[in-house]
ZAMARGU-4260 file (C-alpha; in steps of 0.2 Angstrom, whole numbers, plus 5000, padded with zeros to 4 digits):
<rodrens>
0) 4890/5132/5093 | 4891/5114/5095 | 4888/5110/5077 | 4899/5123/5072 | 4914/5114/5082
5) 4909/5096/5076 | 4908/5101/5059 | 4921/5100/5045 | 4923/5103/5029 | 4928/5083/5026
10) 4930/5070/5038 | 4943/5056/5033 | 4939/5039/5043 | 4954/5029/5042 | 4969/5037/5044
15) 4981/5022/5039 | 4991/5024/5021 | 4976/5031/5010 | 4968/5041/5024 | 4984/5049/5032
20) 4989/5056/5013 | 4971/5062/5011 | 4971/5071/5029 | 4986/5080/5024 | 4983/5083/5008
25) 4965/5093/5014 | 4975/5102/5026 | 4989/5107/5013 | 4973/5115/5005 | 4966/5125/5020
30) 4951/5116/5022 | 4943/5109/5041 | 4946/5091/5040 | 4946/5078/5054 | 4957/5061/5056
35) 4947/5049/5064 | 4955/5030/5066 | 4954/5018/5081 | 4972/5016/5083 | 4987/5027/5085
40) 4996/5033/5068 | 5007/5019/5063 | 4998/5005/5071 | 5003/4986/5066 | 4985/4980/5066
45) 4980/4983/5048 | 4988/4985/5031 | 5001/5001/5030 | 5015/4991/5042 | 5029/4979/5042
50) 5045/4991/5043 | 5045/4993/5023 | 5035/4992/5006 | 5041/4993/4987 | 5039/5007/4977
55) 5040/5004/4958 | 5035/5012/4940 | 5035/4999/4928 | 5022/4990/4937 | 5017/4973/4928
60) 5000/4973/4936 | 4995/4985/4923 | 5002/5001/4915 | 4986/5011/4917 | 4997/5012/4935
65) 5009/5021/4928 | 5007/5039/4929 | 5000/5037/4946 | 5014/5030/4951 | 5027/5042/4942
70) 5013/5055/4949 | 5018/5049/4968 | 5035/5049/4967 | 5035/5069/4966 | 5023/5068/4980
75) 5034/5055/4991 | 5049/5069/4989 | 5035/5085/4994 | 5034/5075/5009 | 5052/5071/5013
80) 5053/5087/5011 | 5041/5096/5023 | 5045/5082/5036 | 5063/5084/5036 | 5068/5066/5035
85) 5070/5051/5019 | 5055/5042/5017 | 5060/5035/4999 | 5076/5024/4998 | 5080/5018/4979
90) 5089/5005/4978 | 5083/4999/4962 | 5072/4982/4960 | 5076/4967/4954 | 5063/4957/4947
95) 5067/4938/4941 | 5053/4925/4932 | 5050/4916/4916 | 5051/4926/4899 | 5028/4925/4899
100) 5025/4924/4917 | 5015/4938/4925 | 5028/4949/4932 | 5042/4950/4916 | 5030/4951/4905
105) 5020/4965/4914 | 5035/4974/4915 | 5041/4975/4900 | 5026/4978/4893 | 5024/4994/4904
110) 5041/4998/4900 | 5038/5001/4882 | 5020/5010/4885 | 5029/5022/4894 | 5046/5023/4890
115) 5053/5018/4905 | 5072/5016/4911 | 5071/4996/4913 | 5086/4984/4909 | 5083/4966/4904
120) 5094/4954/4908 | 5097/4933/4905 | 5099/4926/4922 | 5117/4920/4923 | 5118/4941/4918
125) 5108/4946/4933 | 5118/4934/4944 | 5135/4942/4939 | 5127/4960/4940 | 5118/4954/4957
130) 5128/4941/4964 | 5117/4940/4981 | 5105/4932/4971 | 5101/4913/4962 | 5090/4914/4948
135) 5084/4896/4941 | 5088/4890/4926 | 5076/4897/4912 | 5069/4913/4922 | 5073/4932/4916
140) 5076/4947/4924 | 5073/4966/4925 | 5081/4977/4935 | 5071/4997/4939 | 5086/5009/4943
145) 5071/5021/4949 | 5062/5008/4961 | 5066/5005/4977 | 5056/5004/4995 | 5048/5016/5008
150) 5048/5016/5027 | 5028/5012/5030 | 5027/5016/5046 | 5035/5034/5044 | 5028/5039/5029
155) 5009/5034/5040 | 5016/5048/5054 | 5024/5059/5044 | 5006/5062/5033 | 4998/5063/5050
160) 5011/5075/5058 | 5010/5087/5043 | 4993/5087/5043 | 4990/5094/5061 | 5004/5106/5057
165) 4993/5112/5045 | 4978/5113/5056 | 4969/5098/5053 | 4962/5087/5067 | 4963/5070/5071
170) 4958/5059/5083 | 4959/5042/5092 | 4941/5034/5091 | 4933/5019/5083 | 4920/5025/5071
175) 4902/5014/5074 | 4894/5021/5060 | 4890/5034/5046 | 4874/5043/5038 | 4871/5050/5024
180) 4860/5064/5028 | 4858/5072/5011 | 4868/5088/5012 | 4881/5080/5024 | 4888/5065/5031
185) 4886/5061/5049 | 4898/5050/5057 | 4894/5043/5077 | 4910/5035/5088 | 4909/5030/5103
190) 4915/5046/5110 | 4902/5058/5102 | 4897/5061/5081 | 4903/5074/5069 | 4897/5079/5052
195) 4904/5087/5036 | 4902/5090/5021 | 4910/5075/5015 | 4916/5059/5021 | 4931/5050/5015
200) 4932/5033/5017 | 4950/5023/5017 | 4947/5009/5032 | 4957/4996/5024 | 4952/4979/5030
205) 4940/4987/5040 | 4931/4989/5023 | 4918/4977/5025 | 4910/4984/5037 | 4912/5004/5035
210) 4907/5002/5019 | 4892/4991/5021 | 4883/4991/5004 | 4899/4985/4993 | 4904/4973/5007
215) 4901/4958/4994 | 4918/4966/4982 | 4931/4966/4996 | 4940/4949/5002 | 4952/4951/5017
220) 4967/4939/5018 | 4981/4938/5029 | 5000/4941/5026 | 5015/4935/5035 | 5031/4945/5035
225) 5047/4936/5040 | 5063/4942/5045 | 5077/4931/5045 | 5097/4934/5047 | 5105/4941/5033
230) 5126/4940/5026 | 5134/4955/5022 | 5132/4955/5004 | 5113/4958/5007 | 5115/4975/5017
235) 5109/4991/5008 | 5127/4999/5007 | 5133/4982/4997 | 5121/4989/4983 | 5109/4975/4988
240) 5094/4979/4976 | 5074/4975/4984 | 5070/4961/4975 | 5053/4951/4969 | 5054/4934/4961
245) 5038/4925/4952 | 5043/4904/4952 | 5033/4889/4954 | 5028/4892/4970 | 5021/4910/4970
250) 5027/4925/4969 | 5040/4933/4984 | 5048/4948/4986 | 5060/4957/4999 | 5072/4970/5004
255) 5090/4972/5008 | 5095/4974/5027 | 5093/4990/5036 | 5100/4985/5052 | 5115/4975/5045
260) 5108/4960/5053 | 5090/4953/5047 | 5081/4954/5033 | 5062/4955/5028 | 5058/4941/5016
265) 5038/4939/5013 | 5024/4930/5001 | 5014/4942/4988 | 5004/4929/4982 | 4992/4917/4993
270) 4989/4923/5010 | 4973/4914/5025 | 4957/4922/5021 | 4950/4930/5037 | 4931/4926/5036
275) 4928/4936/5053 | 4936/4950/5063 | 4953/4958/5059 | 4955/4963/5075 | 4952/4945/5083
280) 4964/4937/5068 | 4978/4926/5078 | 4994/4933/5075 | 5007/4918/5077 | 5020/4910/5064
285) 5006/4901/5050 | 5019/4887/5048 | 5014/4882/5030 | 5019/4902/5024 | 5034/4900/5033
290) 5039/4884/5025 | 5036/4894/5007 | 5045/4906/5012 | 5061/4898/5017 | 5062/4886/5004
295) 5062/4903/4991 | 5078/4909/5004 | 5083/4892/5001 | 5084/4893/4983 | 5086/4910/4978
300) 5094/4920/4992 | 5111/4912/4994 | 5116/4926/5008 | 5099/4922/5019 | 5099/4911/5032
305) 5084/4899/5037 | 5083/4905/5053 | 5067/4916/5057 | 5071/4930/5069 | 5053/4940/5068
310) 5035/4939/5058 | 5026/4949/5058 | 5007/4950/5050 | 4998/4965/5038 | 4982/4963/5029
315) 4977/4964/5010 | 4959/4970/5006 | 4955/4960/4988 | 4946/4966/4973 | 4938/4953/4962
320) 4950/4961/4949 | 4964/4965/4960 | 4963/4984/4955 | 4960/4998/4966 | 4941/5006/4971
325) 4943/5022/4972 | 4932/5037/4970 | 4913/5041/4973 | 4904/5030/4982 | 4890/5019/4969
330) 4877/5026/4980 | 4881/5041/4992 | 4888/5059/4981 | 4894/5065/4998 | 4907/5049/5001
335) 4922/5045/4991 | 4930/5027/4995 | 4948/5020/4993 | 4945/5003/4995 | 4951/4986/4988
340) 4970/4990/4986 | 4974/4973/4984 | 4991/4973/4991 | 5001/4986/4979 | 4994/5001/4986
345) 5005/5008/4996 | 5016/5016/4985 | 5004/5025/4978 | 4994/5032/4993 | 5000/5051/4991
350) 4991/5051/4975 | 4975/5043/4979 | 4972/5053/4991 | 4975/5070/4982 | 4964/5060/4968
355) 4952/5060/4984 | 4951/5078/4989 | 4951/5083/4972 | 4934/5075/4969 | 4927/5078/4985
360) 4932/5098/4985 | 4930/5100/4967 | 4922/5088/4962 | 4932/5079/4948 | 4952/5077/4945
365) 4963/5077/4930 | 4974/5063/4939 | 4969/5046/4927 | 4959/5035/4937 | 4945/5029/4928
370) 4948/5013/4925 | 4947/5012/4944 | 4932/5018/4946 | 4920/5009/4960 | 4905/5010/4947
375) 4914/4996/4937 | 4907/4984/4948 | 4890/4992/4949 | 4882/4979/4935 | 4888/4965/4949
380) 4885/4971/4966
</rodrens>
C-alpha cells in the first residue's frame, strides 16, 4: 500500500516555469503526477520571477523558435482561459539596434522564414511612431504587433493551481537525490521518497546539482532587475510598447508601467557568475549593473527617471550555445530534462512542457525540437 501511495505515474522536480507547465499539462491528461519544489509556487529565488517577462515570435535568437513560440501562444490563452484571469498582455515590442547586429538582423531574418507580421522602421520613424523612446543615431527598429509580456509569477500559480484542480499532487520539499532504478526513477527528500515511472527534471539553476552527470554544460549567472520611476507617457494605457535595445553597451530590455508609477528596466546581456550556491547568492544592488543600466535610461528612455525604486535578482542557467536542453536524458530513458534555458525561456514554457510529457508518456512528440536535443552535446561532455 505504501508504494502504491508514493507512486506516480511521473514525478516533476521543479515546479518553477518549465516544471509548473509540465505538472499541469500531465494532469490535463489524467495521469498520477507529483510537484515537488523546495519553495512555495512563485518564489523569488530562482529564475521564473521579477513581476514580468517578454513574449515574442520573431525571435532573433533563432527561427527554429518559431513554431514553439507561435505553439505557446495558443497554449498561454488555454490557460487564461481555465484560470479565469489574463496572463498574456500584447503591447507589441519594440526592438531597436544597428542594421547587422544580433537582435535586427535576427529578427528580420525570422520574419521572412516565417512570414511574420514585423514592421521595419528607420529611427527617427520609430521615435515619431514611439515617442517615449531615443533611438541613437544609425540604429534600426522593428516593431512585433503580436509581442508583448506575461505576469511570471501568475502564469507559475496558475500552472500549479490548475494542475491540482486536476488531481495532480504537489508538494513543498527539497529533493536530495534521484535513482534510476531501471524500470523507475526513485526520488528521496528530506521528508520521505517516491517513485514513478518517469522523472522530469526542470530545476533551473538548481541544474547542476540535480542533474549531476551534465553538470559541466550548465553555467549559472546572476541578473538584476530594476525598477525605477516612470512619466506618464511610459504607462501601458499610453500604448507604451515593451521594448529591447542592442547598443554598445549590451543589450537591455524593459516594460511599460503597470502601476502608473515605476518601471522595470533590466540587462539581457552580462550578468555575475555564481560559482557556488544559489541559494547563498547575495541579493544587494550589484552597483556596476546598475550603473549600466541607468546610463541606457539615460540615453534611451527620455520618460525614465535615474532614480532606482526596487531590484530585484533572477537567475539565467547558460548553455555553451545559449539554446535550450530539452528532452531525454543522455544517459537515463526514464528522465527527461529541461535545462539550460539561457534566459529566453519563459515564453515558451507551456510548450516545453507538453514537449515533455509527450515523450515521457508516449515516448516521442510531433512538437519541433530536435535541434534542442541534450544528445548534441553528447560528443563533448
Amino acid at each position: 500500500m505504501a508504494r502504491q501511495d508514493n507512486h506516480f505515474e511521473a514525478i516533476v522536480l521543479g515546479t518553477g516555469g518549465v516544471g509548473s507547465a509540465a505538472l499541469y499539462e500531465l494532469a490535463k491528461r489524467g495521469h498520477r503526477a507529483l510537484g515537488l519544489d523546495r519553495h512555495p509556487p512563485g518564489h523569488d529565488r530562482g529564475s521564473s520571477h521579477g513581476q514580468t517577462r517578454v513574449i515574442r515570435q520573431a525571435y532573433f535568437e533563432h527561427p527554429d523558435y518559431v513554431p514553439l513560440a507561435i505553439a505557446a501562444y495558443d497554449l498561454w490563452s488555454e490557460l487564461e482561459e481555465r484560470h479565469g484571469r489574463q496572463l498574456l498582455w500584447q503591447t507589441g515590442l519594440l526592438q531597436a539596434g544597428p542594421a547587422d547586429g544580433l537582435v535586427i538582423s535576427g529578427v528580420v531574418k525570422s520574419s521572412e522564414t516565417h512570414d511574420l507580421d514585423v514592421e521595419r522602421f528607420s529611427a527617427t520613424e520609430a521615435m515619431k511612431r514611439f515617442p517615449q523612446f531615443k533611438i541613437p543615431n544609425g540604429m534600426e527598429a522593428v516593431f512585433e504587433k503580436a509581442a508583448g509580456y506575461l505576469l511570471v509569477e501568475d502564469c507559475v500559480r496558475a500552472n500549479i493551481a490548475e494542475a491540482i484542480k486536476l488531481d495532480a499532487v504537489w508538494k513543498q520539499e527539497s529533493a536530495s537525490a534521484w535513482y534510476d532504478k531501471g524500470d523507475s526513477v526513485e526520488v528521496h527528500t528530506e521528508a520521505g521518497s517516491y517513485s514513478a515511472d518517469k522523472l522530469i527534471v526542470a530545476a533551473g539553476p538548481w541544474a547542476r546539482t540535480a542533474l549531476p552527470s551534465i553538470h559541466q554544460q550548465l553555467t549559472v549567472v546572476a541578473k538584476h532587475m530594476h525598477w525605477f520611476d516612470a512619466g506618464a507617457p511610459m504607462n501601458q494605457s499610453e500604448r507604451c510598447p515593451v521594448y529591447l535595445f542592442e547598443t554598445n553597451e549590451g543589450i537591455h530590455y524593459g516594460f511599460p508601467s503597470l502601476d502608473g508609477s515605476t518601471a522595470k528596466v533590466a540587462e539581457h546581456s552580462g550578468g555575475i557568475l555564481v560559482e557556488d550556491s544559489v541559494v547563498a547568492f547575495p541579493r544587494d544592488v550589484d552597483l556596476d549593473d546598475l550603473q549600466r543600466v541607468t546610463r541606457f535610461t539615460e540615453a534611451c528612455l527620455p520618460f525614465i527617471a535615474t532614480d532606482v525604486r526596487d531590484s530585484a535578482v533572477c537567475f539565467y542557467t547558460m548553455s555553451p550555445d545559449e539554446h535550450f536542453l530539452l528532452g531525454q536524458h543522455p544517459n537515463h530513458n526514464n528522465v527527461l530534462i529541461a535545462a539550460g534555458l539561457s534566459g529566453h525561456g519563459f515564453k515558451f514554457t507551456p510548450v516545453l512542457g507538453k514537449a515533455l510529457v509527450d515523450l515521457a508518456m508516449a515516448g516521442t512528440t510531433k512538437l519541433p525540437i530536435e535541434f534542442l536535443s541534450p544528445e548534441r552535446f553528447r560528443e563533448n561532455s
